[in-house]
C-alpha positions as CSV (number, residue, x, y, z in Angstrom):
1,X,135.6,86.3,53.0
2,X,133.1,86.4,56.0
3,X,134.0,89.0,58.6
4,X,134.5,87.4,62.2
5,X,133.6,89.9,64.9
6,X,134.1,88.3,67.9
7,X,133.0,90.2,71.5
8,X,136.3,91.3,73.5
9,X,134.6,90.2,76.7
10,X,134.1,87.1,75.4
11,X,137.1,86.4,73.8
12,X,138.8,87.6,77.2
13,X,137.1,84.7,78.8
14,X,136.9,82.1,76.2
15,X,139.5,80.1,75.2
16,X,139.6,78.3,71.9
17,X,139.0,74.9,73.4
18,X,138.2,71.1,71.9
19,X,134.5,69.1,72.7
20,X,136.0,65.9,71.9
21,X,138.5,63.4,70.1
22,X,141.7,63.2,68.1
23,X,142.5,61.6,64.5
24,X,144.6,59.4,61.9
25,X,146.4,60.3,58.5
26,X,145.0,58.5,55.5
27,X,144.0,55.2,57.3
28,X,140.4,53.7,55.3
29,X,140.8,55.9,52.4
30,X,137.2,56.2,50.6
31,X,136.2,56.4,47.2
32,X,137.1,59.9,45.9
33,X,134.1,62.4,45.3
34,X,132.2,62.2,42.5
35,X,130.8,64.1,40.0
36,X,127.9,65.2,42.1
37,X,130.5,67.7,43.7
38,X,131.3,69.6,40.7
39,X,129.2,70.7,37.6
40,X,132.6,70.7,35.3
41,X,134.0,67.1,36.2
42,X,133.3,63.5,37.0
43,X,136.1,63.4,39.8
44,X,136.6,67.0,40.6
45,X,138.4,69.4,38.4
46,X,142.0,69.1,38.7
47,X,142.2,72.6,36.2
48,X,140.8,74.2,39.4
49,X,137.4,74.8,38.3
50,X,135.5,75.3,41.5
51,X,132.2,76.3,40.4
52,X,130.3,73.3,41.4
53,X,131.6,73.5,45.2
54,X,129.2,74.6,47.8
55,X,130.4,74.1,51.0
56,X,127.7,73.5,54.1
57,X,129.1,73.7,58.3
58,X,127.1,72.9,61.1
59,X,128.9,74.5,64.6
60,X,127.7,73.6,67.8
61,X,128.3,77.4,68.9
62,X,129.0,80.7,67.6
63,X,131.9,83.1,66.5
64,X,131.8,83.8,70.5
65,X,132.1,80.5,71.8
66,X,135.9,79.7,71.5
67,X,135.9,76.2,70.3
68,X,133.8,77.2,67.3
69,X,135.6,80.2,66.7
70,X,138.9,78.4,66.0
71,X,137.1,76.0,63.3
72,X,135.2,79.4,61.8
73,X,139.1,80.5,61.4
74,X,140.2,77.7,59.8
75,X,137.3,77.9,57.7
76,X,138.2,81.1,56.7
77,X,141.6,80.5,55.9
78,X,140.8,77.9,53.6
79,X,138.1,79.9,51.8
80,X,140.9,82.6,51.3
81,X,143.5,80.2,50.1
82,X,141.2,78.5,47.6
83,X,139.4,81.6,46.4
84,X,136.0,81.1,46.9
85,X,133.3,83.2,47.0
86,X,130.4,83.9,50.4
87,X,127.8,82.1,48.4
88,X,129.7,78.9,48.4
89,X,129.8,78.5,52.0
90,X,127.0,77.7,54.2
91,X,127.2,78.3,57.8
92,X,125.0,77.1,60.3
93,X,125.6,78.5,64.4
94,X,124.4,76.9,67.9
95,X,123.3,73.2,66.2
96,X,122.8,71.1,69.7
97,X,124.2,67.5,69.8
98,X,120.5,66.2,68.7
99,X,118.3,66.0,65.5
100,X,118.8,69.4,65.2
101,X,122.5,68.2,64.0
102,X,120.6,66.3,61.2
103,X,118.0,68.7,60.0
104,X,120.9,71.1,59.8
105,X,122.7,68.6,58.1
106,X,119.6,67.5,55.6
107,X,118.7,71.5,55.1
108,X,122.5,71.9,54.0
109,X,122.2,69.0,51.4
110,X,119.0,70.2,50.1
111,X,120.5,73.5,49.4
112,X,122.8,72.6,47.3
113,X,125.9,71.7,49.6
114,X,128.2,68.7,48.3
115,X,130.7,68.9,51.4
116,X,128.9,69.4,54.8
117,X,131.5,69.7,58.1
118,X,130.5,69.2,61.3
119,X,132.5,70.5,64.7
120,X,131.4,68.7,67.8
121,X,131.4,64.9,69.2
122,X,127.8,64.8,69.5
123,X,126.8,65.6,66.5
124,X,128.0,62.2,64.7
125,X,125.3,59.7,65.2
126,X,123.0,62.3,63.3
127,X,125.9,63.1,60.6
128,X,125.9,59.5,60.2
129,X,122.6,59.7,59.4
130,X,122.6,62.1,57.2
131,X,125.5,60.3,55.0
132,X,123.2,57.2,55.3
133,X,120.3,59.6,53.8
134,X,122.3,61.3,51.3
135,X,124.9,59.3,49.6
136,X,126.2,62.0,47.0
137,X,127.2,64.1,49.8
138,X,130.5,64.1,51.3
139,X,130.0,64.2,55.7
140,X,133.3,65.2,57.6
141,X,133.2,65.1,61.2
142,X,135.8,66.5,64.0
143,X,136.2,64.3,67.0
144,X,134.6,61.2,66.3
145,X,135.1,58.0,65.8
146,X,132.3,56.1,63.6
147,X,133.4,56.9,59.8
148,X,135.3,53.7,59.5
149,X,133.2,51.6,61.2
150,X,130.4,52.9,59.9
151,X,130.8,51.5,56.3
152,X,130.1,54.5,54.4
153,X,132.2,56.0,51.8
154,X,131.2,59.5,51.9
155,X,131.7,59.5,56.0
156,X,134.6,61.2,57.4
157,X,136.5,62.0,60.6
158,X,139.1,64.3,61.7
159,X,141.2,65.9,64.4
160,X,144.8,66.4,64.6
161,X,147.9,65.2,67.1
162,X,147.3,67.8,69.7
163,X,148.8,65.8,71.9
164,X,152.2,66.5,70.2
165,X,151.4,69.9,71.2
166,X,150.6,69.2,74.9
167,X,153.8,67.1,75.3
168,X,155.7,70.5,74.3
169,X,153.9,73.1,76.4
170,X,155.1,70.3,78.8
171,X,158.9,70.5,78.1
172,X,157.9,74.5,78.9
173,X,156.6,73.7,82.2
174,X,159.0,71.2,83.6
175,X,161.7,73.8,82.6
176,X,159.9,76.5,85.0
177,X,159.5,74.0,87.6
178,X,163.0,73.4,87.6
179,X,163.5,77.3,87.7
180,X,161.3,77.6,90.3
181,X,163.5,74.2,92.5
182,X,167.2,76.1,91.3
183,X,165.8,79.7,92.8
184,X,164.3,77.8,96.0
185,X,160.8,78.7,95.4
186,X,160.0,75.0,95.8
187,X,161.7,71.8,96.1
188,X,162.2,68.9,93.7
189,X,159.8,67.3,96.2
190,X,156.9,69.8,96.0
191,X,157.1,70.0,92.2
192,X,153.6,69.1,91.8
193,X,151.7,70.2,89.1
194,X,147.6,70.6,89.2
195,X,145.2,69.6,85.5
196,X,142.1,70.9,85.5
197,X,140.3,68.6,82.7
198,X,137.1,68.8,81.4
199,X,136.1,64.8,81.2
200,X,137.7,61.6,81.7
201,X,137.9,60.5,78.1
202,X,140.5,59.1,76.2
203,X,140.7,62.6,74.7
204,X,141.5,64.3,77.7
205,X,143.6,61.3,79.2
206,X,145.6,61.5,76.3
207,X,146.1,65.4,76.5
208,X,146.9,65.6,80.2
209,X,149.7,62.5,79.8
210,X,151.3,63.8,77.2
211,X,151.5,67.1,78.9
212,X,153.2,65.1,82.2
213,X,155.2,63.1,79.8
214,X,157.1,66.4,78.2
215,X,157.1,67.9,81.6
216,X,158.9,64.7,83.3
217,X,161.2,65.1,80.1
218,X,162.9,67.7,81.7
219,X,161.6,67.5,85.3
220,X,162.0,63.8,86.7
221,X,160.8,64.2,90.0
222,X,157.7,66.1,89.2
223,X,154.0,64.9,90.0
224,X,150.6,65.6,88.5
225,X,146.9,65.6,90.3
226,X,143.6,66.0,87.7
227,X,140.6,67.2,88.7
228,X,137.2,67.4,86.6
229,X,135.2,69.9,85.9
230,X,132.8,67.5,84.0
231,X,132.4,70.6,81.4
232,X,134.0,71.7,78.5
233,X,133.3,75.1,79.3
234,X,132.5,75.9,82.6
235,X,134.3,79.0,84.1
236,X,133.7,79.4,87.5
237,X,134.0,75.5,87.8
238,X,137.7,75.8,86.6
239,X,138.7,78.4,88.3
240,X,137.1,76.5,91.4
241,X,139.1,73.6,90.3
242,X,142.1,75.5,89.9
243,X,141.8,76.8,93.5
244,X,141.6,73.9,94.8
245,X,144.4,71.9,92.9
246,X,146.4,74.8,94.3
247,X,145.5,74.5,98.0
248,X,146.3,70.7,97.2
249,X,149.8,71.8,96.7
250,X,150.2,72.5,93.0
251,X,152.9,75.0,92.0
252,X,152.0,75.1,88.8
253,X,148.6,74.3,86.3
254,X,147.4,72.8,83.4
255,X,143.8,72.6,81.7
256,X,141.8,70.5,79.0
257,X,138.8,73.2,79.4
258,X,138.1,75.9,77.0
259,X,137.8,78.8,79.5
260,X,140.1,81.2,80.7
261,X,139.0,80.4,84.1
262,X,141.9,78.5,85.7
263,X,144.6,81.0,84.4
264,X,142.6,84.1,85.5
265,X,142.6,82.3,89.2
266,X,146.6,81.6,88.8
267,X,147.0,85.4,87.9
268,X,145.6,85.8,91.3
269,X,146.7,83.6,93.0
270,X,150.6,84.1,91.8
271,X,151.1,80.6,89.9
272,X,152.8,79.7,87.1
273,X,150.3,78.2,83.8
274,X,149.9,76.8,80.7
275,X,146.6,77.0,78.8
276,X,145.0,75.8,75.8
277,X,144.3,76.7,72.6
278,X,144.6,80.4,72.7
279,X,147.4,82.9,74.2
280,X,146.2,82.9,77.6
281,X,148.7,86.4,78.6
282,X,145.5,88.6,78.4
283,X,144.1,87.2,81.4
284,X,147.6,85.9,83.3
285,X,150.3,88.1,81.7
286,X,152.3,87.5,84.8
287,X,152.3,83.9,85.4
288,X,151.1,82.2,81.6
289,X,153.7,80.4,79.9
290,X,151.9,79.6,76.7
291,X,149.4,77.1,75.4
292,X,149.0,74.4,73.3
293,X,147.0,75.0,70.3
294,X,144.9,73.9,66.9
295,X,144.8,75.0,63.3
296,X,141.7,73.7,62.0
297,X,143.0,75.6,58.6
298,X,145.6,72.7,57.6
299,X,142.7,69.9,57.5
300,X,139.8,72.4,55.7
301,X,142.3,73.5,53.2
302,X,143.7,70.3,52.7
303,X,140.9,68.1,52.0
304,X,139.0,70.5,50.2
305,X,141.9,71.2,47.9
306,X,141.7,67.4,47.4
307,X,137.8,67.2,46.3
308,X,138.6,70.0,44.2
309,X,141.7,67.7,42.6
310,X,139.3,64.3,42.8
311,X,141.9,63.2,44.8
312,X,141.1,59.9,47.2
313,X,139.5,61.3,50.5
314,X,140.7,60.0,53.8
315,X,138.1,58.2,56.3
316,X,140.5,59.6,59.2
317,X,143.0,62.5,59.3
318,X,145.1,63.5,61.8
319,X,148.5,65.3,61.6
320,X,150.7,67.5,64.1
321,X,153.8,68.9,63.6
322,X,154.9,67.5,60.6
323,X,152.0,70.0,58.9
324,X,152.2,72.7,61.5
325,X,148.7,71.6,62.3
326,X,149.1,71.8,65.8
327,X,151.5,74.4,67.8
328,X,152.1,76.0,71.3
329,X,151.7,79.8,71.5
330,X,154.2,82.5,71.6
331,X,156.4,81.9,74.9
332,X,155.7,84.6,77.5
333,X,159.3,85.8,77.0
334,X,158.5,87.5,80.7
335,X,157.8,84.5,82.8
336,X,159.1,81.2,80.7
337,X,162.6,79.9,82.0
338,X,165.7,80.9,81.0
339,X,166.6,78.6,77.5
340,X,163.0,77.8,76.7
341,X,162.7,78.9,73.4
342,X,166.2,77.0,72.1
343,X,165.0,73.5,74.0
344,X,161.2,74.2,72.3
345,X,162.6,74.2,69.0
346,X,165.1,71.3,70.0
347,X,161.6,69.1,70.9
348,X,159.6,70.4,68.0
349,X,162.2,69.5,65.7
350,X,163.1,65.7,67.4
351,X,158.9,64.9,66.4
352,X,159.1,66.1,63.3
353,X,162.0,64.2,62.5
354,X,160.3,61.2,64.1
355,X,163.4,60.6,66.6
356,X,161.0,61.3,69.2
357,X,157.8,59.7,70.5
358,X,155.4,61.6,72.7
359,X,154.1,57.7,74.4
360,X,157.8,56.2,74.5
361,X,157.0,53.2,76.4
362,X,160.4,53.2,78.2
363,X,159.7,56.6,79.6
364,X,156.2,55.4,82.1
365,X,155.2,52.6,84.1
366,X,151.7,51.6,85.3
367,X,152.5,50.1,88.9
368,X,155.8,50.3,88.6
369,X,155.9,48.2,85.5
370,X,156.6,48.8,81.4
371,X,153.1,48.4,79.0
372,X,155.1,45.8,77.6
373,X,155.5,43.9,80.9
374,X,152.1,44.4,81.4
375,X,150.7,43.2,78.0
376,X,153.2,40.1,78.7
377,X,151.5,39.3,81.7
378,X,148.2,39.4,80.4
379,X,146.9,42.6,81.7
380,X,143.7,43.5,80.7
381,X,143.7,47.3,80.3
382,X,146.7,46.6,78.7
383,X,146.5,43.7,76.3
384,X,142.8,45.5,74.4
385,X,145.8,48.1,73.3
386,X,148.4,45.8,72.2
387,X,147.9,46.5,68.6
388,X,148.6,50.0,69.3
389,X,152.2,48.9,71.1
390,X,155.3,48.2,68.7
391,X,159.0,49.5,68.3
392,X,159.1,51.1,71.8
393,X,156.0,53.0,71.6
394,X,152.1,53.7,72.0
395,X,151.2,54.4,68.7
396,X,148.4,57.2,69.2
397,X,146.5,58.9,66.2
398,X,147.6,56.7,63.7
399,X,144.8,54.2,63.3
400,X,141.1,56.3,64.5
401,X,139.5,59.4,64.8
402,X,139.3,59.6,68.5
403,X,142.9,59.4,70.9
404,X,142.9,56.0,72.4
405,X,145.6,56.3,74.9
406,X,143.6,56.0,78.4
407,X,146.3,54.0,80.4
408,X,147.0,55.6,84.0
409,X,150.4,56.1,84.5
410,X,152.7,56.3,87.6
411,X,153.1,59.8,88.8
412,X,149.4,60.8,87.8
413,X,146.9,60.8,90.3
414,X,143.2,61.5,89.7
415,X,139.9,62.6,91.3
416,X,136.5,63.2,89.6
């Protein structure tokens, strides 16, 4: 296996953050791959012959950027679980969202590569033209949206139902803001929490409700302000952010940004935090509470083990829970409220079981009134997502690539 060295400054600083969208399980299946993927078989070698593999990735950074280094990991672990050799996969580091993407993507499929992956939302207009070029090749791409739509078979997207993840690093927060109301450090009236997102996208819409949605789960009177760093990875922007979300009142903060920017400023500044993607106690180990995070591992060794079986390929993949595909960090035993881990396991378990939905329609309003009320009434934002609407909730992840859940809910307010 490839040896990842990353730079301790960097990973200090970095967090293992997202540049883009979310995903569905097994909607659009395509054709399965053909015998252009393996020397041995017509349909892949069930017998677990994987000779014929060659694997190609194109990353839009490096092993010290964060959001790249958490799909490098999961690209390790799947090399490690399937066995196969350094010469089967082909890396390819700092490919910018341009036609660099597609001469990377055309130099991987002239070198042999029947499986090409590619990490970042701007790379998919030139990954769907690179599946348009070369038809015996099999494109997957993280974050986007196209592959269905684009009527190829050997086009793929992917993510997973982070969200799920958010909702329960959530359920952690609104249990230390009601800590922090029982030990009179605030008042149910001033439990206002402060986002610093990186975009208004669906993506990061999506994120940032789900996140208010678990903390209102246990914290009813609790409010939310978002502010935009218009980056995905600008550190002195979010700590700026962060400062000023907490001179706006915020007793506690949130991020969809892949620095350690905003928890290094609420180590400072003496304010409680949940990050993203990686354990952010290295940087705040006196006021982080844990993170929400990705393992890129479960999709790679997933659908590679199924091209290695011939198996049908999906068009869109996204999973949570249910696969341990998304998670939230180890609790920060030291700063998390008392009963956190019991009610954490008590969540994770209700989604997995499917007895709870992250966008339960009965648990939000949009000016004061139900997404049901609204579609009834003709709404527009509203009625375009109808489809997604049905037995009580917003069905998110199940149908695309990217999150579509953009609604903004009561309790929420934002500023770009």
């Amino acid at each position: 296996m490839k040896k990842r060295v990353l730079s301790m400054a960097i990973a200090a600083v970095m967090a293992l953050g997202l540049t883009a969208c979310g995903t569905a399980s097994g909607s659009g299946d395509s054709a399965p791959v053909t015998g252009s993927v393996f020397s041995s078989s017509a349909s892949g070698d069930a017998s677990g012959d994987v000779s014929g593999l060659k694997i190609g990735v194109i990353y839009v950074g490096d092993e010290n950027e964060g959001y790249t280094a958490a799909h490098m990991e999961g690209i390790d672990q799947m090399q490690t679980e399937l066995g196969l050799s350094d010469d089967q996969i082909v890396e390819k580091t700092n490919i910018p969202e341009d036609e660099s993407c597609y001469d990377a993507a055309a130099d991987l499929a002239e070198q042999g590569c029947n499986m090409i992956f590619a990490n970042s939302f701007g790379h998919e207009d030139y990954v769907i033209q690179a599946a348009t070029d070369y038809p015996d090749v099999q494109f997957f791409h993280a974050t986007g949206y196209q592959a269905a739509s684009s009527g190829l078979s050997n086009m793929h997207n992917y993510f997973d139902k982070i969200y799920e993840a958010r909702y329960v690093s959530g359920v952690v927060a609104g249990l230390k803001l009601n800590e922090m109301i029982e030990d009179g450090t605030i008042t149910a009236d001033t439990a206002k929490i402060g986002y610093v997102g990186a975009y208004p996208y669906a993506e990061v819409v999506s994120g940032y409700t789900a996140f208010f949605l678990g903390v209102r789960s246990q914290c009813p009177s609790a409010t939310m302000e978002v502010q935009y760093t218009n980056s995905w990875a600008d550190m002195s922007a979010e700590a700026e952010v962060a400062s000023q979300l907490i001179a706006n009142g915020a007793v506690l903060i949130s991020q969809h940004a892949d620095t350690t920017g905003a928890p290094s400023t609420c180590e400072e500044k003496g304010v409680p935090c949940v990050g993203y993607n990686v354990d952010m106690t290295s940087v705040a180990p006196s006021t982080a509470l844990t993170s929400s995070t990705n393992n890129w591992g479960i999709y790679y060794t997933t659908i590679v083990k199924k091209a290695i079986a011939g198996e049908t390929l999906p068009t869109d993949w996204a999973e949570g829970y249910e696969s341990d595909a998304v998670a939230i960090t180890t609790l920060n035993e030291e700063v998390v409220a008392e009963g956190t881990a019991q009610k954490v396991e008590e969540v994770i378990s209700s989604i997995k079981s499917g007895k709870l939905h992250v966008f339960d329609t009965s648990t939000f309003t949009i000016g004061g009134k139900t997404v049901e009320e609204l579609i009834e009434e003709g709404d527009e934002n509203c009625t375009k997502i109808k489809d997604n609407v049905s037995d009580g909730y917003y069905h998110e992840s199940e149908t695309v690539s990217a999150p579509s859940f953009e609604l903004r809910i009561d309790g929420i307010t934002e500023q770009n």
